[in-house]
C-alpha positions in Angstrom: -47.3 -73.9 78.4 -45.9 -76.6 80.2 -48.3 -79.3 80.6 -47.5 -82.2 78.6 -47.0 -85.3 80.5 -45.9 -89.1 79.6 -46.7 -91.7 81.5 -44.8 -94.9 81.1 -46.1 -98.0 82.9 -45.6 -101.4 82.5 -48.7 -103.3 80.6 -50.0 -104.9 83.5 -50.6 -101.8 85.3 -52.3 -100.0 82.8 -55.4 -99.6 85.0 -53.8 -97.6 86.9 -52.0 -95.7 83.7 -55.7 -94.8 82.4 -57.0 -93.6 85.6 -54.4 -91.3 86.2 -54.2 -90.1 82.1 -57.9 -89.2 83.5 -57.2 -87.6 86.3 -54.6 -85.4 84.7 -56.7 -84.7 81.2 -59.7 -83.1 83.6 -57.1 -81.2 85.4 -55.5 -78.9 82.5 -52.8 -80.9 81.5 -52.0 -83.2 78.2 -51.1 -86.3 79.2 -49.9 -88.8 77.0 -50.3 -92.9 77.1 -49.9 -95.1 74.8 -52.8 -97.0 74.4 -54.5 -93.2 73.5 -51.6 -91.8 72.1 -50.6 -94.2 68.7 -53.1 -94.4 66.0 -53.2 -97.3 63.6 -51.0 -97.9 60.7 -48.1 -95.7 63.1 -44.7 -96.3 63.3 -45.1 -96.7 67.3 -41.5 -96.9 68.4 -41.3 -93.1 66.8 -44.1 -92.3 68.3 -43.0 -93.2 71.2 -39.7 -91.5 71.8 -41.5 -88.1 70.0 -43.5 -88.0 72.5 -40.9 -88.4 75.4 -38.9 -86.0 73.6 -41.5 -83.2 73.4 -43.1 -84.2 77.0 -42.4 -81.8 79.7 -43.0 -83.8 82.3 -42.3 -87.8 82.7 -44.1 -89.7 85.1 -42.7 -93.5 85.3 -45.3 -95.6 87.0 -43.0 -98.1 89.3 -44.4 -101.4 90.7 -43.1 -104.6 91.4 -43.9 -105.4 87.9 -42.6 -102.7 85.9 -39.1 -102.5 88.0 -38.6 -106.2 86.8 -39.9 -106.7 83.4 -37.3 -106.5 80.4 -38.8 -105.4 77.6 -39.7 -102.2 76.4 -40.5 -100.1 79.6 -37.1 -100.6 80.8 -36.2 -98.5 77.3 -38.9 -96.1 78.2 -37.0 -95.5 81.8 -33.6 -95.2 80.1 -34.6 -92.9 77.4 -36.4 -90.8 80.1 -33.0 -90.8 82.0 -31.1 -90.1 78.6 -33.1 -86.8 78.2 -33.2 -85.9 81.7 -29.6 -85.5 81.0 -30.4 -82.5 78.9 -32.1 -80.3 81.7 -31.6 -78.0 84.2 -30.4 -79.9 87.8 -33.3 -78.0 89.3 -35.6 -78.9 86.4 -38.9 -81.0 88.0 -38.7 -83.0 84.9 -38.6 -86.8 85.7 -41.5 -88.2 88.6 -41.2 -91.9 89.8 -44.7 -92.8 91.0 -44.5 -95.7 93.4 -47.8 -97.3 92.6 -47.3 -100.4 94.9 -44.4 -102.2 97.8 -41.8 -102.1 95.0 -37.9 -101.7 95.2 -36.9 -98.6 92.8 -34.1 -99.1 90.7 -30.9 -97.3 91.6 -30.7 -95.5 88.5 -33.9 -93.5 89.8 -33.5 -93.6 93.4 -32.4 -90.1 93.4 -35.4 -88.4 92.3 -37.7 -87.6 95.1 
């Protein structure tokens, strides 16, 4: 079944983050954060890319904060890129969310 989804966000929006892992848990689907998804004592880089690598679907949260913070979401996005690489062209695989009046990066503005 494919129905595991990631959501990356930047900190600062993780409001936003939580209500939609919400939204998406009472509507048949695995979503993955986080804040819900690393238990203590983890390794949570590993964690992390695991669970982009076994997600089926990729949701990156873009807002004016997340599109201009360095740090670790910016590796989220390129790893997200890096194993969209490995699908189909037609695959629905990678989902920009615009969550507020942000500029998307380049490297995404092809996805619809």
């Amino acid at each position: 079944m494919h129905d595991k989804v990631f959501i990356s966000y930047a900190k600062e929006d993780y409001r936003f983050a939580e209500s939609l892992y919400n939204f998406l848990n009472s509507n048949n689907f695995q979503p993955w954060i986080d804040k819900k998804g690393i238990l203590p004592g983890q390794d949570w880089n590993f964690i992390i890319r695991k669970a982009l690598r076994e997600a089926n679907y990729i949701i990156l949260l873009l807002s004016d904060t997340s599109v201009q913070k360095r740090g670790y979401v910016q590796r989220e996005f390129k790893l997200a890129l890096e194993y969209y690489e490995e699908k189909l062209e037609d695959d629905i695989y990678l989902i920009p969310l615009k969550i507020n009046d942000c500029q998307v990066p380049d490297r995404l503005s092809k996805f619809q």
